[in-house]
N, C-alpha and C positions, 0 to 999 in steps of 0.2 A: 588234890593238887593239880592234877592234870585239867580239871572245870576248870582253875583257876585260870589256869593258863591258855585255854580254851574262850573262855570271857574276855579276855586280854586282847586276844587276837581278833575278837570280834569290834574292841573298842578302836583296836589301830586302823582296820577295814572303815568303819566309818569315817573316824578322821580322816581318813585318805580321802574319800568322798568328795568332802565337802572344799569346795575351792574358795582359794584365795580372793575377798573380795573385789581388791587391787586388779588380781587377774583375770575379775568376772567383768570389769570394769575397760580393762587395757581389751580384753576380747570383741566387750560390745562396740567400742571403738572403732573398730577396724584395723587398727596398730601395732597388733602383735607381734608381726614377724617383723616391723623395726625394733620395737620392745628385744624380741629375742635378740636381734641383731645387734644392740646395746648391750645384753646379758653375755655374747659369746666372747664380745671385743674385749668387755672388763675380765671375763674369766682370763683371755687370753694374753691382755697385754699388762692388767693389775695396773692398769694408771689412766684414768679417765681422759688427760689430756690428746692419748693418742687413738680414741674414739670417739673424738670431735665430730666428724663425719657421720657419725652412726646416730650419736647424741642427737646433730640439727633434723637428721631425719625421722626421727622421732618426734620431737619437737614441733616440727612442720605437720607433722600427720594427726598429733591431739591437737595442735590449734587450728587446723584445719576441718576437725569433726566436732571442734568446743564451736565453727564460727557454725558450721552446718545445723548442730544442736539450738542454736541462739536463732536461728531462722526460721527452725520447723517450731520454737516454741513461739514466736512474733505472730507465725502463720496462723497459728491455733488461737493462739489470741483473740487476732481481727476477727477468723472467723466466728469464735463464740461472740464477738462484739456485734458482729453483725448480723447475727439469729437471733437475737432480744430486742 
């Protein structure tokens, strides 16, 4: 019984490991600490409308690394366009 339970503990260890897509995502971003900064407001106020502030700052920071994303993939583009 105690393997068992020993197994067990080794299954939760990994799961712990492995992170959150979303948050492998919000990471590469650069946006995390508004992400958190969204995560702490709704812990703390329980109503989204009064982390409005928190919200656009987020908002600004992934459409700001989606426009930067959209540029370095243009770049890459031309330049493979322009090596052939």
């Amino acid at each position: 019984m105690s393997a068992q339970g020993h197994t067990w503990s080794q299954q939760v260890k990994k799961e712990d490991e492995e992170e959150d897509p979303l948050d492998q995502l919000i990471s590469r971003s650069g946006c995390a600490a508004s992400h958190y900064a969204v995560q702490e407001c709704m812990a703390h106020h329980q109503d989204w409308r009064q982390c409005q502030p928190q919200v656009q700052a987020f908002r600004d920071c992934m459409s700001e690394q989606q426009a930067r994303r959209r540029e370095e993939l243009q770049r890459r583009k031309e330049q493979s366009s322009a090596h052939r």
